[in-house]
Structure formats: structure tokens, C-alpha cells
mmCIF file of the N, C-alpha and C atoms, coordinates in Angstrom:
data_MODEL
# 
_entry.id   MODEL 
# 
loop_
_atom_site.group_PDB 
_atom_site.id 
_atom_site.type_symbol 
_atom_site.label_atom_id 
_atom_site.label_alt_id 
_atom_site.label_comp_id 
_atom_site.label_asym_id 
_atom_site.label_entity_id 
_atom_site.label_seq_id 
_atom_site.pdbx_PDB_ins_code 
_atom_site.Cartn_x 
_atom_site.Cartn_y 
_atom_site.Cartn_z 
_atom_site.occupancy 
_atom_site.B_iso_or_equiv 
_atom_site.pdbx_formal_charge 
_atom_site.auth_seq_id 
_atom_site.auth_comp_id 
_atom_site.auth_asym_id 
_atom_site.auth_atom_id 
_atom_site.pdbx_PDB_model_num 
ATOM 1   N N  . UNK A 1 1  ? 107.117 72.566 49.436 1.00 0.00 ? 1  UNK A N  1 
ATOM 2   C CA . UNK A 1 1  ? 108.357 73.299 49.234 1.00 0.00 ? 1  UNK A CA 1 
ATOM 3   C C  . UNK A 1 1  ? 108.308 73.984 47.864 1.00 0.00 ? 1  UNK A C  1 
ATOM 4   N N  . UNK A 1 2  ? 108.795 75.274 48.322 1.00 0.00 ? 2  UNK A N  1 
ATOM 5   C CA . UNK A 1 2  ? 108.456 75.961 46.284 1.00 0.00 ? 2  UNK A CA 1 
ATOM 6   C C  . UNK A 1 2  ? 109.633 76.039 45.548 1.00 0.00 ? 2  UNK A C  1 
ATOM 7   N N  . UNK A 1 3  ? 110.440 75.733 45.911 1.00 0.00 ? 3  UNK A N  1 
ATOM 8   C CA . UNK A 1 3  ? 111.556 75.354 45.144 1.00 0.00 ? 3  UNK A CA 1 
ATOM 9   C C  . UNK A 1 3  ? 112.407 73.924 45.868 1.00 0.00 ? 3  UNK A C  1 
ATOM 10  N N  . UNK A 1 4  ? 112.683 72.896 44.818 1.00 0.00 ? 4  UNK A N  1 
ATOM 11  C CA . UNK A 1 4  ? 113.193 71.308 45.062 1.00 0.00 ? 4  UNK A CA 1 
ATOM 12  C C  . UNK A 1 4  ? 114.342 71.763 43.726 1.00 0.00 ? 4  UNK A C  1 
ATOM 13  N N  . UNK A 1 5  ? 115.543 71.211 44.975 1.00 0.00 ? 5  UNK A N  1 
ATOM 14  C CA . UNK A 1 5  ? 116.719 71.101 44.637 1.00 0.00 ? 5  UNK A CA 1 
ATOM 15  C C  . UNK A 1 5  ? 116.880 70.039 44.448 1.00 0.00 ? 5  UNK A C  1 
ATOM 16  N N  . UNK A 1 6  ? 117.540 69.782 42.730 1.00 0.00 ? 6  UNK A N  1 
ATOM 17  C CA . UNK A 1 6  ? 118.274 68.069 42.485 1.00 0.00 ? 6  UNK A CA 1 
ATOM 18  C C  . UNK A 1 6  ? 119.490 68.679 42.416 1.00 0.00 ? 6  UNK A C  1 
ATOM 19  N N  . UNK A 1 7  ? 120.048 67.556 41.873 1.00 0.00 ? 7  UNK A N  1 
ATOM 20  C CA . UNK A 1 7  ? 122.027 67.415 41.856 1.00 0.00 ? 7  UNK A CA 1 
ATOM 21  C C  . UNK A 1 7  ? 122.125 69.003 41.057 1.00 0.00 ? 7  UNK A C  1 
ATOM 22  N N  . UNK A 1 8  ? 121.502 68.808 39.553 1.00 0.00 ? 8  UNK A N  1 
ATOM 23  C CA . UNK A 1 8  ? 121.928 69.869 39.285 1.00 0.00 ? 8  UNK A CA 1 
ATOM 24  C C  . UNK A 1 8  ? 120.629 70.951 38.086 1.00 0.00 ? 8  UNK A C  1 
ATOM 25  N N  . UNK A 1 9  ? 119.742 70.812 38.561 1.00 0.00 ? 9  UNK A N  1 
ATOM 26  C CA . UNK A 1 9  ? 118.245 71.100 38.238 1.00 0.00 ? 9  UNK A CA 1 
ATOM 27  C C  . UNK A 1 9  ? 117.611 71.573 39.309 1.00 0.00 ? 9  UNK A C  1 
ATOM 28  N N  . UNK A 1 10 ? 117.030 72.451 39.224 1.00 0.00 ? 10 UNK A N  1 
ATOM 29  C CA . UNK A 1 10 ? 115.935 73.239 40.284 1.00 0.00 ? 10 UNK A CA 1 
ATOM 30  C C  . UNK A 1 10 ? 114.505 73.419 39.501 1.00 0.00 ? 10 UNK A C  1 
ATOM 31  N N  . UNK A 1 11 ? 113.264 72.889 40.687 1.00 0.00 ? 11 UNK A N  1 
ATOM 32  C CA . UNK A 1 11 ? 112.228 73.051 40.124 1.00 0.00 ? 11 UNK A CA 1 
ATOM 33  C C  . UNK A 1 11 ? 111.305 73.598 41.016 1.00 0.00 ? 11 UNK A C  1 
ATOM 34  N N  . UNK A 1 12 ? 110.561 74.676 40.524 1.00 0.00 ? 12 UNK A N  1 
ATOM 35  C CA . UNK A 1 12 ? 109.869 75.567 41.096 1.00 0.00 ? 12 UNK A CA 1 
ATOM 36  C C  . UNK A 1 12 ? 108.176 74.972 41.020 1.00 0.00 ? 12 UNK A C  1 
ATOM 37  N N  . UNK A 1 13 ? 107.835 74.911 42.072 1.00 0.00 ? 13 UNK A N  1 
ATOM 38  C CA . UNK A 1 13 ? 106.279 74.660 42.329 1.00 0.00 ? 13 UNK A CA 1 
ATOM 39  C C  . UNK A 1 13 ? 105.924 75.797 42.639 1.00 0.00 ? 13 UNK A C  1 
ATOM 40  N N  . UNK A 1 14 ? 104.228 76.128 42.635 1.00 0.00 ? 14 UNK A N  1 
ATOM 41  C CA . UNK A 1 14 ? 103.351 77.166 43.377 1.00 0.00 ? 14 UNK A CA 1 
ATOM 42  C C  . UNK A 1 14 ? 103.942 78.314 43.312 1.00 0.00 ? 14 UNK A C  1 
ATOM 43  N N  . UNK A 1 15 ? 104.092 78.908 44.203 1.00 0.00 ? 15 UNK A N  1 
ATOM 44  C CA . UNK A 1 15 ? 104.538 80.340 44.832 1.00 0.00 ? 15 UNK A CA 1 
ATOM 45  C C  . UNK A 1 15 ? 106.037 80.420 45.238 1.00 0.00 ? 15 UNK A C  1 
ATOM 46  N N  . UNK A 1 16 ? 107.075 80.903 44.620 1.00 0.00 ? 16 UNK A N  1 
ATOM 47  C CA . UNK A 1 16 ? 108.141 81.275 44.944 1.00 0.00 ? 16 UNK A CA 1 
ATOM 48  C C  . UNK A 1 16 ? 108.486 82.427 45.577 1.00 0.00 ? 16 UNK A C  1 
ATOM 49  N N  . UNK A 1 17 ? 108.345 82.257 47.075 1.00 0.00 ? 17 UNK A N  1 
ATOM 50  C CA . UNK A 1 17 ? 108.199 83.283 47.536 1.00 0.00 ? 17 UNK A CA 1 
ATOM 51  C C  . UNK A 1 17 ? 109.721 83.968 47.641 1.00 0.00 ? 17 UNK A C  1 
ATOM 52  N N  . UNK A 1 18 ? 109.906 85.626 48.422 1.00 0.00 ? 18 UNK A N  1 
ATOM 53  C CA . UNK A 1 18 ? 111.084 86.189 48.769 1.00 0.00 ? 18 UNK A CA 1 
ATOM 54  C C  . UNK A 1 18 ? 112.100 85.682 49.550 1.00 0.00 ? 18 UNK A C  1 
ATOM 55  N N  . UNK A 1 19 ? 111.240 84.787 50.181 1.00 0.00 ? 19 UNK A N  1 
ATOM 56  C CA . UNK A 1 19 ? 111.989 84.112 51.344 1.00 0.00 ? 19 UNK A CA 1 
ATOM 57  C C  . UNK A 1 19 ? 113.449 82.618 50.749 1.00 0.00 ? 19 UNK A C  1 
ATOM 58  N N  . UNK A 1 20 ? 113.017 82.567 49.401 1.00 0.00 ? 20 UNK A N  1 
ATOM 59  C CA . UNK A 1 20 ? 113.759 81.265 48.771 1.00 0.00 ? 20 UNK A CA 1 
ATOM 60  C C  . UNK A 1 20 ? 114.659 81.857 48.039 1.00 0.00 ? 20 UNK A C  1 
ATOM 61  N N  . UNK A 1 21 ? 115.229 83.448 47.810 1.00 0.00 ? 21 UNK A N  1 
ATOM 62  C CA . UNK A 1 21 ? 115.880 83.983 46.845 1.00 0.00 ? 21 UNK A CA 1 
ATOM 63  C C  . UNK A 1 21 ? 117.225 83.730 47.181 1.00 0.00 ? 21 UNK A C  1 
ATOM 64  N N  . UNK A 1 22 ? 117.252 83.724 48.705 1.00 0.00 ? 22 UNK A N  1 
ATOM 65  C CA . UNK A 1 22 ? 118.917 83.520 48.753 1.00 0.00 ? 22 UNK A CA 1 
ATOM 66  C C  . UNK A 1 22 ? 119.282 82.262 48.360 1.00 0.00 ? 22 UNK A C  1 
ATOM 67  N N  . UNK A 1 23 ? 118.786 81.344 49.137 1.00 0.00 ? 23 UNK A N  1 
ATOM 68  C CA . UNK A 1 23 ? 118.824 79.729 49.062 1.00 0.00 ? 23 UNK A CA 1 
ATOM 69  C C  . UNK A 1 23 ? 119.097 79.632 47.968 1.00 0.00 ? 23 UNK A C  1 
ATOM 70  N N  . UNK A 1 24 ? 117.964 80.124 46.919 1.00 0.00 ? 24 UNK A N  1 
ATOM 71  C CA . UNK A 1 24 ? 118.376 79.714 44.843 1.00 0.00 ? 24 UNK A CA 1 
ATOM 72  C C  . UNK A 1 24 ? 119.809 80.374 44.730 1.00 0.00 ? 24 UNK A C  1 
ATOM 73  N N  . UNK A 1 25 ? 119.853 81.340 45.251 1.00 0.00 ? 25 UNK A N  1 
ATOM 74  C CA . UNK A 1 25 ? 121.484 82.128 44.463 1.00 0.00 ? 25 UNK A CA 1 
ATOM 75  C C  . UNK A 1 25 ? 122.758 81.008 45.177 1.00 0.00 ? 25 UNK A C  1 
ATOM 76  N N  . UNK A 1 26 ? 122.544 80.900 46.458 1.00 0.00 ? 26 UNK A N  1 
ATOM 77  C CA . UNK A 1 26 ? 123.374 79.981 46.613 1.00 0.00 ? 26 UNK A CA 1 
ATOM 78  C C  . UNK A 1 26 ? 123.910 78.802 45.947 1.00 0.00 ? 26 UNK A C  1 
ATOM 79  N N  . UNK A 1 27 ? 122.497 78.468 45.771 1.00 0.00 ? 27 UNK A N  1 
ATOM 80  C CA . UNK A 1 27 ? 122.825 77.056 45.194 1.00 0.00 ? 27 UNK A CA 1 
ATOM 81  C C  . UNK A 1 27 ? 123.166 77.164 43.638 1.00 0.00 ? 27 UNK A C  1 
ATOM 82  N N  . UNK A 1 28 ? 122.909 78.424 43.162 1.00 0.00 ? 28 UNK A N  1 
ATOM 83  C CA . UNK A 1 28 ? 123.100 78.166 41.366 1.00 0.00 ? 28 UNK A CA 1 
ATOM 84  C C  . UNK A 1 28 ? 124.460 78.977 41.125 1.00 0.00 ? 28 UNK A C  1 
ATOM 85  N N  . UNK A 1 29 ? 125.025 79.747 42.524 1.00 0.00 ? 29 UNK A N  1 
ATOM 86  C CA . UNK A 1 29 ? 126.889 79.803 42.118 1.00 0.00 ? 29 UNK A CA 1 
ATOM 87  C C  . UNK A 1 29 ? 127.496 78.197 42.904 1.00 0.00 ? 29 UNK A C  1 
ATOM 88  N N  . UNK A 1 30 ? 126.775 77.143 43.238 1.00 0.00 ? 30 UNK A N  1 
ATOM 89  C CA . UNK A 1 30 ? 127.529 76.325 43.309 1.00 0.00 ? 30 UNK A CA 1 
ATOM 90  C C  . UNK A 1 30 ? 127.376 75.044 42.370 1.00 0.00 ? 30 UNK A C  1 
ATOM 91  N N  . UNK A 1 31 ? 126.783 75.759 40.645 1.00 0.00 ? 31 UNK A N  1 
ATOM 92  C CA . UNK A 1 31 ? 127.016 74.705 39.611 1.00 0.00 ? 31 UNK A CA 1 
ATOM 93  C C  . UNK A 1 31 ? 127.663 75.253 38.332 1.00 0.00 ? 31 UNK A C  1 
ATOM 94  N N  . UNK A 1 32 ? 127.925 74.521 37.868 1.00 0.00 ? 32 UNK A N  1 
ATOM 95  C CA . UNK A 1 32 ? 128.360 75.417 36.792 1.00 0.00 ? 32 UNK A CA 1 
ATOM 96  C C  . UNK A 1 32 ? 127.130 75.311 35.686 1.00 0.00 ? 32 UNK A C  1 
ATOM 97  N N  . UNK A 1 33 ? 126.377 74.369 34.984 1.00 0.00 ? 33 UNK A N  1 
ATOM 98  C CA . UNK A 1 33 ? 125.389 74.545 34.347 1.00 0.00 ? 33 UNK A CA 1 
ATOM 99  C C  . UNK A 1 33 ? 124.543 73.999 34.685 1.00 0.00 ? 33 UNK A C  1 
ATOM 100 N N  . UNK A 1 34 ? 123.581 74.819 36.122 1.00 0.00 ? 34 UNK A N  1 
ATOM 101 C CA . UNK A 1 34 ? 122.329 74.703 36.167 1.00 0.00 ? 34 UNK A CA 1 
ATOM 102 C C  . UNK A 1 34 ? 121.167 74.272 35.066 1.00 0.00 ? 34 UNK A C  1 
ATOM 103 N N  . UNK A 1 35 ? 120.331 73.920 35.609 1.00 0.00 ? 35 UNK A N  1 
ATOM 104 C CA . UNK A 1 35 ? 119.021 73.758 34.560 1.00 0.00 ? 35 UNK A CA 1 
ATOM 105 C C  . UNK A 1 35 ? 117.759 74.321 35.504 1.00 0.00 ? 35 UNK A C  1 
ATOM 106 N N  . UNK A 1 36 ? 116.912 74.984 35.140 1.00 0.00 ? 36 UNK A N  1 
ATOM 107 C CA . UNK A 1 36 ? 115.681 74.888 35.922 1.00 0.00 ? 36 UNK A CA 1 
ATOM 108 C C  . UNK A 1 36 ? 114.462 74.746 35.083 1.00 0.00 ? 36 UNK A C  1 
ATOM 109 N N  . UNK A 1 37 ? 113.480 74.169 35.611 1.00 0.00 ? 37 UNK A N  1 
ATOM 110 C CA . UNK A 1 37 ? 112.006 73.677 35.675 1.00 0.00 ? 37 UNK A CA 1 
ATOM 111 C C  . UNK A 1 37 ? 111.201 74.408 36.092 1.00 0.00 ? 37 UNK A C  1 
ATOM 112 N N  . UNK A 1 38 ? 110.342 75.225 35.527 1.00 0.00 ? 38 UNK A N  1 
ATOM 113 C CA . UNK A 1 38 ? 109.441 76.336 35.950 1.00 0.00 ? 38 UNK A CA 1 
ATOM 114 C C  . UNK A 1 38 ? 107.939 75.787 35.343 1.00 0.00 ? 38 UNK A C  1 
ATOM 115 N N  . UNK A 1 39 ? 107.985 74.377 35.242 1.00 0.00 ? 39 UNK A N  1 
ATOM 116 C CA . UNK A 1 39 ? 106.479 74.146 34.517 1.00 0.00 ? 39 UNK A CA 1 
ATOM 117 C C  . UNK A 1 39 ? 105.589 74.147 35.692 1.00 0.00 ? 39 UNK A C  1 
ATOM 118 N N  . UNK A 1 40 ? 105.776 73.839 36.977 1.00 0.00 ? 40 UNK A N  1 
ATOM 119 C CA . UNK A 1 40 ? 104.779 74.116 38.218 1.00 0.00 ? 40 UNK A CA 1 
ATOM 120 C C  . UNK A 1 40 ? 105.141 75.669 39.033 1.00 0.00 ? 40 UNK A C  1 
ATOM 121 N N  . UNK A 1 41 ? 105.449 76.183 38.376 1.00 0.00 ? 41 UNK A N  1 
ATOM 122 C CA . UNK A 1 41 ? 105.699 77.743 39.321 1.00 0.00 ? 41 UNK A CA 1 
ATOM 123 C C  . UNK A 1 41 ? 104.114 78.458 38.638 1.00 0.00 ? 41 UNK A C  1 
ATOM 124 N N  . UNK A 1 42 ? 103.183 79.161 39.589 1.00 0.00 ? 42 UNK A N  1 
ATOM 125 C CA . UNK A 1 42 ? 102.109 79.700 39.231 1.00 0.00 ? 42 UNK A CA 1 
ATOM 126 C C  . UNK A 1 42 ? 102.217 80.831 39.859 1.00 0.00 ? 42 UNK A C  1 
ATOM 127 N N  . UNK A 1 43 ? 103.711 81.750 40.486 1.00 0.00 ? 43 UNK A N  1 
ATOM 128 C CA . UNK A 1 43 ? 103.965 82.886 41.115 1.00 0.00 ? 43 UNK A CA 1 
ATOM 129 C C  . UNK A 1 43 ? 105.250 82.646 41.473 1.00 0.00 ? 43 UNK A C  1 
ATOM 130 N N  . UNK A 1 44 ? 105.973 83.868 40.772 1.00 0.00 ? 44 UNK A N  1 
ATOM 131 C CA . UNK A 1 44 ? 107.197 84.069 41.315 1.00 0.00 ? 44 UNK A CA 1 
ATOM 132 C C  . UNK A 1 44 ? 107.943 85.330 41.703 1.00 0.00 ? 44 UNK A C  1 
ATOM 133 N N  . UNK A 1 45 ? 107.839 85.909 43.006 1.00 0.00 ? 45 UNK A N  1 
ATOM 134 C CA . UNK A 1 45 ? 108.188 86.951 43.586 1.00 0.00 ? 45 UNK A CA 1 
ATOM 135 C C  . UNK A 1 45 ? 109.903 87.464 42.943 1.00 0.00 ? 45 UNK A C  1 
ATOM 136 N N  . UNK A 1 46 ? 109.649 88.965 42.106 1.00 0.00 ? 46 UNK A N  1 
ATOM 137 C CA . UNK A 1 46 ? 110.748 89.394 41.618 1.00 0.00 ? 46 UNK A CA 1 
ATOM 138 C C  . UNK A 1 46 ? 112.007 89.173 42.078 1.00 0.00 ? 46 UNK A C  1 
ATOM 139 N N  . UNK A 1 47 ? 112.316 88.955 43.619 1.00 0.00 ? 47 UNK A N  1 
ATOM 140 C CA . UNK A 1 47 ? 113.841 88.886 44.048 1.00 0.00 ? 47 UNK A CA 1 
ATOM 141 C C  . UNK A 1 47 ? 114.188 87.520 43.850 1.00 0.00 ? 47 UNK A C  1 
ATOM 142 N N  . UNK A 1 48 ? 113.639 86.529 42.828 1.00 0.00 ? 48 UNK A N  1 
ATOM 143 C CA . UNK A 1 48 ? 113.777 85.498 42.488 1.00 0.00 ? 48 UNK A CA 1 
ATOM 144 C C  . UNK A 1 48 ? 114.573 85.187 40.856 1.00 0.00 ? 48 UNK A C  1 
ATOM 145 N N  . UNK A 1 49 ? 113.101 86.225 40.646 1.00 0.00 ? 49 UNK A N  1 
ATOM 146 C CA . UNK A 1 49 ? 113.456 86.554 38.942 1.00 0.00 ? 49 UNK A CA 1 
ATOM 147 C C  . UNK A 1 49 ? 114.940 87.065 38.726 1.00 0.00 ? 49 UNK A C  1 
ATOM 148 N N  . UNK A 1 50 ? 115.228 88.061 39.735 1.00 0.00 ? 50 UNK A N  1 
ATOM 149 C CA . UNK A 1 50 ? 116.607 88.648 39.785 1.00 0.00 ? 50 UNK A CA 1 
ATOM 150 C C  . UNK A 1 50 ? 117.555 87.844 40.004 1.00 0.00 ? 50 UNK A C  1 
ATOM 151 N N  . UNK A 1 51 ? 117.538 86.886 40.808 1.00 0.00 ? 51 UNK A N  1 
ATOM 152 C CA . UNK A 1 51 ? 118.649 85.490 40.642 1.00 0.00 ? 51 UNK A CA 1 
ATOM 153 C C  . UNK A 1 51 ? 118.610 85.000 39.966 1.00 0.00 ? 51 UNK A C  1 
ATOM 154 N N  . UNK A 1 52 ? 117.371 84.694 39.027 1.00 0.00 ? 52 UNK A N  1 
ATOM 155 C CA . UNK A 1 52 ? 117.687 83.764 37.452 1.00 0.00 ? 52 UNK A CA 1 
ATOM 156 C C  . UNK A 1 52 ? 118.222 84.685 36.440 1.00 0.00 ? 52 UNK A C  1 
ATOM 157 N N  . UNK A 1 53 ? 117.935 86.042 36.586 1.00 0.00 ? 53 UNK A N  1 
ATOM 158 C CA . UNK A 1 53 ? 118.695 87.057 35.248 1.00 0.00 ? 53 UNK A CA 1 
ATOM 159 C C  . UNK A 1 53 ? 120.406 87.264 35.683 1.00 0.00 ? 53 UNK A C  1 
ATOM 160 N N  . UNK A 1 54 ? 120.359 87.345 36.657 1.00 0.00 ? 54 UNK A N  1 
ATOM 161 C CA . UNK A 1 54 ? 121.860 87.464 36.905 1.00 0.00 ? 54 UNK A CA 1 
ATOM 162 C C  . UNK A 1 54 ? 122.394 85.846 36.951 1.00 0.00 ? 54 UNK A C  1 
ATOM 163 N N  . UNK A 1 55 ? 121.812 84.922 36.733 1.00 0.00 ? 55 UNK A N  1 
ATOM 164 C CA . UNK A 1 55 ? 122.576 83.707 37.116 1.00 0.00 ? 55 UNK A CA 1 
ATOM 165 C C  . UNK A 1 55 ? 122.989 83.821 35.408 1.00 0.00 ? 55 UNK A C  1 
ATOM 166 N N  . UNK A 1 56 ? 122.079 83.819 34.714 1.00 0.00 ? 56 UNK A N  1 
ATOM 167 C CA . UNK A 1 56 ? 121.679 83.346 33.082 1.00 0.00 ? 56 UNK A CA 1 
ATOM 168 C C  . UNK A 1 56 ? 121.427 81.719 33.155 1.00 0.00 ? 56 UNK A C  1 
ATOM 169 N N  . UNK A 1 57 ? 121.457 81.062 34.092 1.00 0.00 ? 57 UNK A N  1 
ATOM 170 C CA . UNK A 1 57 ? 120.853 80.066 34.053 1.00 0.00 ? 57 UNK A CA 1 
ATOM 171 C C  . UNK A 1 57 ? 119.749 79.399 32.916 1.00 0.00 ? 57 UNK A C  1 
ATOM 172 N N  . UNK A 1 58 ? 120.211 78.026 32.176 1.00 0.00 ? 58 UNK A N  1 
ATOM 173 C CA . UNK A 1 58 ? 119.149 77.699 31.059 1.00 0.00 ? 58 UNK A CA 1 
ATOM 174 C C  . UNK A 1 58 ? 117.821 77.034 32.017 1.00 0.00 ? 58 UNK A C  1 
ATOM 175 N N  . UNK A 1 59 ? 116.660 77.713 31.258 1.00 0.00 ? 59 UNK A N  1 
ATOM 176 C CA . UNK A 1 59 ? 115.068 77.264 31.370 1.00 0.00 ? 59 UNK A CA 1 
ATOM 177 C C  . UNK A 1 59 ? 115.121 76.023 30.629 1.00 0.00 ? 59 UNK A C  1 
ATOM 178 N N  . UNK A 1 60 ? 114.672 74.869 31.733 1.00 0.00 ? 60 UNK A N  1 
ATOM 179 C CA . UNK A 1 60 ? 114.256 73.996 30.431 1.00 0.00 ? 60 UNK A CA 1 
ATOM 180 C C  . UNK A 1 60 ? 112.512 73.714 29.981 1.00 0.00 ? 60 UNK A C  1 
ATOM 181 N N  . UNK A 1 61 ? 111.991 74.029 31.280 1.00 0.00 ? 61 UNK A N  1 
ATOM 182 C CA . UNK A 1 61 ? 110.668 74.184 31.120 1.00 0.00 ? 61 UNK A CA 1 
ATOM 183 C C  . UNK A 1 61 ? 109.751 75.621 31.527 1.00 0.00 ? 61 UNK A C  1 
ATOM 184 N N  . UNK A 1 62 ? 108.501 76.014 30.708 1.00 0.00 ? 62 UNK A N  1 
ATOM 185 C CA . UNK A 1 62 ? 108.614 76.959 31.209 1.00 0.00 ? 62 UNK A CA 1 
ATOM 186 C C  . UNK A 1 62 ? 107.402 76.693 31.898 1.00 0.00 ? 62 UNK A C  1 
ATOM 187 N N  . UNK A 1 63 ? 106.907 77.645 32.463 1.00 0.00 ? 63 UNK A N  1 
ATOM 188 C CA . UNK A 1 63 ? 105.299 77.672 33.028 1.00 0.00 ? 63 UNK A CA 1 
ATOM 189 C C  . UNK A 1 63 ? 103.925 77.669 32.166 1.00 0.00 ? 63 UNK A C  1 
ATOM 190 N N  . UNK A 1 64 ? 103.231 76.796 32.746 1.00 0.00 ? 64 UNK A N  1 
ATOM 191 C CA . UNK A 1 64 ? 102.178 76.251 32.082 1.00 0.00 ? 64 UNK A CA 1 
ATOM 192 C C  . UNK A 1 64 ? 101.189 77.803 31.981 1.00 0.00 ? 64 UNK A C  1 
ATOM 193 N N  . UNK A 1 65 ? 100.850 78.747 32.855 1.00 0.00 ? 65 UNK A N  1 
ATOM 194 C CA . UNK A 1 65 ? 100.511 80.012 32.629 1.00 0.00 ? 65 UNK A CA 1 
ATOM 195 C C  . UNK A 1 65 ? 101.490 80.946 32.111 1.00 0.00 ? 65 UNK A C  1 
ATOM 196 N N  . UNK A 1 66 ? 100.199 81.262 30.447 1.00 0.00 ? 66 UNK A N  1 
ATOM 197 C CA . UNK A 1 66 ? 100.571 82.021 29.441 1.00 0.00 ? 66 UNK A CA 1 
ATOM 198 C C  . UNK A 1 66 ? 101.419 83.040 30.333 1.00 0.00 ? 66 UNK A C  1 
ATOM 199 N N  . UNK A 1 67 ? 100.558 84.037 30.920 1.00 0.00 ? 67 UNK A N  1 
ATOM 200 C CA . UNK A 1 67 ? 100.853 85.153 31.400 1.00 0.00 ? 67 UNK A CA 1 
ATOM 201 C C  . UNK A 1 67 ? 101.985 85.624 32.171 1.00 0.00 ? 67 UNK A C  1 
ATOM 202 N N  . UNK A 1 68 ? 102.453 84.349 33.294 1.00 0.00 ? 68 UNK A N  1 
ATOM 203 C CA . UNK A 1 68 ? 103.223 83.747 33.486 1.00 0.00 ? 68 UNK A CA 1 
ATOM 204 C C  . UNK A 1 68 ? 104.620 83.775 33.022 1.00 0.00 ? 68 UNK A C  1 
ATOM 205 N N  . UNK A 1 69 ? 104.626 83.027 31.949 1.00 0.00 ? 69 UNK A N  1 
ATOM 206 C CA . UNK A 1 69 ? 105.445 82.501 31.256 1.00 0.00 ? 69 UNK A CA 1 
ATOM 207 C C  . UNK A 1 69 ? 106.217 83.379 30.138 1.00 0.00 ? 69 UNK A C  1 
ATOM 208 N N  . UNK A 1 70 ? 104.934 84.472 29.855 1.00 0.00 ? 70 UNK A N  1 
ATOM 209 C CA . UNK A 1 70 ? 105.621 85.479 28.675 1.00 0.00 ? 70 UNK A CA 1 
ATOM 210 C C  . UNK A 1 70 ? 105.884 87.011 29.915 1.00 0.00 ? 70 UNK A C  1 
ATOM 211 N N  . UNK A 1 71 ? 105.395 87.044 30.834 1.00 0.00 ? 71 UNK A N  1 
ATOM 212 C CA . UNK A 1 71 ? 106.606 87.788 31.609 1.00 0.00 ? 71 UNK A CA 1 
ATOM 213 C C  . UNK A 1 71 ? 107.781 87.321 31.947 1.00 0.00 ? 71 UNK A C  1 
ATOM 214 N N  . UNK A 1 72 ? 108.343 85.943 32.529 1.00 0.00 ? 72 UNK A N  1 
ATOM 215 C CA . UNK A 1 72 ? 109.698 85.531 32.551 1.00 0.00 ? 72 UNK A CA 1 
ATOM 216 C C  . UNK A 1 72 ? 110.360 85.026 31.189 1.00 0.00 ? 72 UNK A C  1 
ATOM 217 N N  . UNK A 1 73 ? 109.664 84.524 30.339 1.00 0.00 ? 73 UNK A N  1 
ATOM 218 C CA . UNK A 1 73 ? 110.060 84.380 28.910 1.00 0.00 ? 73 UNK A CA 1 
ATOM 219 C C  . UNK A 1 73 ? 111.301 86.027 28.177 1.00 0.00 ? 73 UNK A C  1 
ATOM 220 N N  . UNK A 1 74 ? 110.315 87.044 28.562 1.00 0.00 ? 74 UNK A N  1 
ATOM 221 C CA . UNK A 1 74 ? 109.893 88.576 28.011 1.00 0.00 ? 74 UNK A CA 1 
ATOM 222 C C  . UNK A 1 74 ? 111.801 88.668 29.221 1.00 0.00 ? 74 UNK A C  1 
ATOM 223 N N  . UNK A 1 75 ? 111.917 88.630 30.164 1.00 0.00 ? 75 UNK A N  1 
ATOM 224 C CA . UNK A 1 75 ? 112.915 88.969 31.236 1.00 0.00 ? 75 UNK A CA 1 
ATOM 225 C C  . UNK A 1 75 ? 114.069 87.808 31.040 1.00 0.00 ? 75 UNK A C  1 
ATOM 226 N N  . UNK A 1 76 ? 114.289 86.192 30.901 1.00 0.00 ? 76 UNK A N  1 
ATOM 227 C CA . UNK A 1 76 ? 115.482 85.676 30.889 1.00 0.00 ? 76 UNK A CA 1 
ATOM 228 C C  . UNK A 1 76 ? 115.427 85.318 29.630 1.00 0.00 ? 76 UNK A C  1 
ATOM 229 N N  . UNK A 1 77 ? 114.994 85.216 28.620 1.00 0.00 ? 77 UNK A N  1 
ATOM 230 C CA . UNK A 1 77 ? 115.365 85.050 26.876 1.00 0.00 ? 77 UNK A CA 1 
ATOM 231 C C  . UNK A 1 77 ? 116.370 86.312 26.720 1.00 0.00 ? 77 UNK A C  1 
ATOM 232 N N  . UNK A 1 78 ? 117.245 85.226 26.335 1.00 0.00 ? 78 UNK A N  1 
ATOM 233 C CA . UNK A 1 78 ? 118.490 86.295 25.793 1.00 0.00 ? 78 UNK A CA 1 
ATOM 234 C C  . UNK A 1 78 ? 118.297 86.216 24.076 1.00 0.00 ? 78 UNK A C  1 
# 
């Protein structure tokens, strides 16, 4: 599964594909302060990225790939 939902933390494994974008938006207008875990995400399809910039949701971890990490770093660092 590439994205695992806890109570109130989401953590992204592998490949986040297009297909999980709604599911995440759903679930992150039904918290008020999300957290997410991006240290196992090694791909994450933009209509994803677009639910974490519009959520503003806090990163607590980021991805273990540099490259990775300083494109979504570079996009949800406010």
C-alpha cells in the first residue's frame, strides 16, 4: 500500500501513485493537524504533491532521496 493511514499521520511508501490523490485529500480535510512521513516515498506522482501544497500539512519526515526530497522540500517549505 503506498500510502498507510494512522489516526492522525500518513505515511508514504514506494510509489505514490495518481490513483491515491483523492483518498489523501479526503482524509487530510478530515483532521485538523495532520502529520505526514515521507521517509519511504521513492516517487510521488504530482496530483499528490498538489494535495500536500494545498493541504499545508506539516512534514515530519522527509525522504531519504536527496533528489527527492529537495524537489518536495523546494514545493511544501513555506
Amino acid at each position: 500500500m503506498p500510502i498507510e493511514y494512522r489516526k492522525n499521520q500518513v505515511q508514504f511508501r514506494d510509489i505514490a501513485t495518481v490513483e491515491e490523490a483523492e483518498q489523501l485529500l479526503g482524509w487530510l480535510q478530515n483532521r485538523k493537524s495532520p502529520r505526514i512521513d515521507l521517509s519511504q516515498c521513492t516517487h510521488m506522482h504530482p496530483a499528490n504533491l498538489q494535495v500536500l501544497m494545498a493541504a499545508k500539512a506539516k512534514i515530519t519526515t522527509w525522504p531519504a532521496d536527496e533528489g527527492l526530497r529537495a524537489w518536495l522540500q523546494s514545493a511544501l517549505s513555506a
